[in-house]
Structures are given as structure tokens and as C-alpha cells.
C-alpha positions, 0 to 999 in steps of 0.5 A: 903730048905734041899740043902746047896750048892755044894760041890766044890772039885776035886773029886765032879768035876771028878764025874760031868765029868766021873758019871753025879753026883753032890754032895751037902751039904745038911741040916743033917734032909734032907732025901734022898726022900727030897733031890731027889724032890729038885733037880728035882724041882730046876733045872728040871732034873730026878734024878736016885739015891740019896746016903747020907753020913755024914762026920767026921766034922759032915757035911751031904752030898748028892751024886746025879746021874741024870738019862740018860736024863738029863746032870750033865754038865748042872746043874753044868754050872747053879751052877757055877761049871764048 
């Protein structure tokens, strides 16, 4: 398990609504192809792109948009985020 838990942010929630994004505390050894077969097999949706980006605090975070078919809304409902 690379995936940690959703980041709960104000500005991880503007990108559910306005990019279809979510964004993920992930493990710092998960890499973007990891993290990208995780979320398509946790909660059966296509991903389009995965970017990574470590933070000052020395967290790992995964910023993944969802290909057109599949709806941020949903994933973020089964998470609990909206």
C-alpha cells in the first residue's frame, strides 16, 4: 500500500470540484506508476496523470487527475471528502 490517505484541504477540495483531481499522502518510496495502478485498482476508475511532489515537512504527495470517464465527485463520496 503506497496510498496513505486524502489529503483534506481547501484547496484539494477546489481541485475535486473544478480539475477532477485528488490529491493523496502517499508512502515517500511510491512512485508515480505505483501510485497510478493503486488508485485504478482501489476504486475502478482510469487515471490520465499522476504528478508528485514532496513537501517542506518531508511528506510525499500525489496529485492524480482522472481520465474523462471517470468523475473525482465519485471516489471523493467513497472517501468521505465531500
Amino acid at each position: 500500500m503506497f496510498i496513505l490517505g486524502p489529503l483534506r484541504t481547501e484547496k484539494s477540495i477546489q481541485l475535486i470540484e473544478f480539475q477532477n483531481t485528488i490529491c493523496f499522502n502517499v508512502d515517500m518510496k511510491a512512485t508515480k506508476d505505483n501510485v497510478k495502478k493503486e488508485v485504478e485498482q482501489l476504486f475502478n476508475v482510469k487515471v490520465a496523470d499522476v504528478r508528485v511532489n514532496i513537501t517542506m515537512k518531508g511528506e510525499k504527495h500525489a496529485f492524480v487527475r482522472l481520465a474523462v470517464g471517470s468523475k473525482a465527485e465519485d471516489v471523493a463520496a467513497k472517501l468521505k471528502l465531500a
